[in-house]
C-alpha positions in Angstrom: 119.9 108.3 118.3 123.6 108.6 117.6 124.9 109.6 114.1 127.0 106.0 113.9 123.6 104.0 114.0 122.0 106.5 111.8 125.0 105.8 108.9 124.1 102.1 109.5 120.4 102.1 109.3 120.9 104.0 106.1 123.6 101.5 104.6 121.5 98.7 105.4 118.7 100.3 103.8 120.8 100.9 100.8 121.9 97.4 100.7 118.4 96.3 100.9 116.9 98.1 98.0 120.3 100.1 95.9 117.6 102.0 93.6 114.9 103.2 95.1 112.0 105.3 93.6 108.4 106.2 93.6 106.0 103.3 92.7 104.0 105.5 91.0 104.6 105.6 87.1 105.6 108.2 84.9 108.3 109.5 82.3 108.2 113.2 82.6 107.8 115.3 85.3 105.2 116.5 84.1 103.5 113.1 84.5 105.2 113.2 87.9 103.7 116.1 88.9 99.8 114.4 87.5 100.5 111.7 89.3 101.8 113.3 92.1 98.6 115.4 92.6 95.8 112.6 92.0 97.4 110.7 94.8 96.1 112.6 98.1 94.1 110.0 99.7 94.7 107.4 97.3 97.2 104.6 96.3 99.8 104.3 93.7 98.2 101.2 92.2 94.5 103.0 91.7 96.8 106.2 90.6 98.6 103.9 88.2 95.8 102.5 86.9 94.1 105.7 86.4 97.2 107.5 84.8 97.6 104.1 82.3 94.2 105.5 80.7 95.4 109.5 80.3 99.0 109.2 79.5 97.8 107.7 76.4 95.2 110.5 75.7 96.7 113.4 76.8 100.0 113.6 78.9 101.1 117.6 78.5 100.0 120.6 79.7 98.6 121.5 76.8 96.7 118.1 75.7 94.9 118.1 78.9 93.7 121.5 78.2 92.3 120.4 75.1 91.1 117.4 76.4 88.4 119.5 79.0 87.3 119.3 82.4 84.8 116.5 81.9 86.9 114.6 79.7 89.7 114.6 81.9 87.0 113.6 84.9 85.7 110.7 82.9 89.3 109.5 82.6 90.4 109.7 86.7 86.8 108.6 88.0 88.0 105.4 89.6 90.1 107.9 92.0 88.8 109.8 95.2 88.1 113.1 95.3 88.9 113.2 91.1 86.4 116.4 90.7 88.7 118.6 93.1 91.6 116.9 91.6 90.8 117.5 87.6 89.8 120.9 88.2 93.0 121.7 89.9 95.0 119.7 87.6 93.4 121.8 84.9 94.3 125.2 86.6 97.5 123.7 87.0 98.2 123.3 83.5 97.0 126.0 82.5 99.2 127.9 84.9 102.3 125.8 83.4 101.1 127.0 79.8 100.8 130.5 80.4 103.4 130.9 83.0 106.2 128.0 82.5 106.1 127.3 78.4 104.5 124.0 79.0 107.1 122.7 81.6 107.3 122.0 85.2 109.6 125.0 87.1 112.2 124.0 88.9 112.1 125.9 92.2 109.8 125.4 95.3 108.1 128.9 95.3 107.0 128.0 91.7 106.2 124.6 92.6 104.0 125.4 95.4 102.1 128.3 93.5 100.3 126.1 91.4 97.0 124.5 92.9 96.9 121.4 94.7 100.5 121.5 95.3 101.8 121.8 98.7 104.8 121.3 100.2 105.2 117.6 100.4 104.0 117.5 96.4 107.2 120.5 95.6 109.4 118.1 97.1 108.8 114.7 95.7 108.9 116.6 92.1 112.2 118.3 93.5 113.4 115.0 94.7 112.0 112.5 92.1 112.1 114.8 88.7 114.8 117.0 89.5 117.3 114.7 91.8 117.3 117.7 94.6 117.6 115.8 98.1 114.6 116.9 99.2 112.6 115.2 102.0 108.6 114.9 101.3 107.1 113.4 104.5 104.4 111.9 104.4 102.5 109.7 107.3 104.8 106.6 106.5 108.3 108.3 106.9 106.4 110.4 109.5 105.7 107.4 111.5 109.6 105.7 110.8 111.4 108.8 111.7 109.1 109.2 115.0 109.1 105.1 115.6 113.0 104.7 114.6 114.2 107.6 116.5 115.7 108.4 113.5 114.1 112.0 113.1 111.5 112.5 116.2 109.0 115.4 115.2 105.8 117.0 116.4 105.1 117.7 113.0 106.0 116.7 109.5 108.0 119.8 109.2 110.0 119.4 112.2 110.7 115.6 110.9 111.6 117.1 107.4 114.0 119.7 109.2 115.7 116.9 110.9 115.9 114.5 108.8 117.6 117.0 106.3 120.1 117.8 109.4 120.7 114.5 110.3 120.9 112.1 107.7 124.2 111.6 106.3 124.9 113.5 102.8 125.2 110.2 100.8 122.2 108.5 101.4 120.1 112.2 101.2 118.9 111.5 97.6 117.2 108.1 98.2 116.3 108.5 102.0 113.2 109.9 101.1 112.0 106.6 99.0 114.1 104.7 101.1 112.1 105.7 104.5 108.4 105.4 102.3 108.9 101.9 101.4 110.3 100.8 105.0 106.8 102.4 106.3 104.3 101.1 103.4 106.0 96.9 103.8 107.5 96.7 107.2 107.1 99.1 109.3 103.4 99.2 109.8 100.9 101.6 111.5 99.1 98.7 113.4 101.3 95.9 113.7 105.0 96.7 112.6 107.2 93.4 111.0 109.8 93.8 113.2 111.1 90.4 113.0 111.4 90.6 109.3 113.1 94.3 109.6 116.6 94.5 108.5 117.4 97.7 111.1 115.9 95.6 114.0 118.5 95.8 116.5 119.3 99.6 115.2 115.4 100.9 115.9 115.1 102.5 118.9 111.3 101.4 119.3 110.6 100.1 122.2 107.3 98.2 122.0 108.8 95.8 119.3 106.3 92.9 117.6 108.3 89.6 116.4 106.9 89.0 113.2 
């Protein structure tokens, strides 16, 4: 794919959606970075829905330490995998307490040494919290960049590496959420809507479904 019909997926994109951002909801990055880590292997809705009961209780560092282990369990239950996640959370704020005064560093080393937190996690914070045009792939923009042609990759890093090369420097803030939502609504794993896709004619894909 040529850098001309990369510039024109992108604007069409932009066109499409001029502000886009994480549906998952929060107000710091602290609660980012919460919400962030409860959703491995779960959605943004059952993520929201969980966060809309802790926010209210306890939505710092230092409240969710108070708060405890069990307490902080009770309140995520209704997510998958919420024992491995609380206790992490819990070393992660405890970590941010001790370490970071209570706030979420800024840097990737720092980001990445806290539990739970792996690459893709450092840079949706990065991206999301900290407006750094970062690239945090995930199986969605995984799939686009490989289906597109856009950013072909063995692996999510070698899709994150081009993607960073490749996309043009304007649209390198929002591509990230851009490329998400294309994959989570249109551009499906099973059956892709191609005939409802506004980069139809620009997608390199060659088995195409007209729906």
């Amino acid at each position: 794919m040529n850098a001309q019909k990369r510039y024109e997926i992108f604007t069409r994109l932009r066109e499409h959606n001029p502000n886009p951002t994480t549906e998952l909801e929060w107000s710091t990055p602290f609660e980012l970075l919460t919400a962030v880590l409860l959703s491995a292997q779960a959605t943004d809705v059952g993520v929201n829905k969980a966060t809309a009961r802790l926010f209210p209780v306890a939505n710092t560092p230092q409240a969710i330490m108070e708060l405890g282990l069990e307490a902080l369990k009770e309140h995520i239950k209704t997510i998958g995998l919420y024992n491995t996640k609380a206790e992490n959370l819990m070393k992660t704020c405890r970590i941010l307490v001790e370490q970071h005064a209570g706030e979420v560093p800024r840097t990737r080393s720092e980001l990445e040494a806290l539990p739970g937190v792996g690459r893709k996690t450092a840079n949706v914070i990065l991206n999301t919290a900290f407006g750094e045009p970062t690239m945090a792939v995930d199986t969605h923009i995984f799939r686009v960049s490989n289906r597109t042609r856009i950013a072909p990759g063995k692996n999510v890093l070698e899709v994150e590496q081009k993607l960073l090369r490749h996309v043009p420097k304007e649209f390198l803030q929002d591509a990230h959420h851009w490329l998400i939502l294309h994959g989570r609504y249109t551009c499906l794993a099973r059956r892709p809507r191609c005939g409802s896709c506004v980069i139809e004619d620009l997608c390199e894909y060659k088995e195409k479904v007209d729906i």
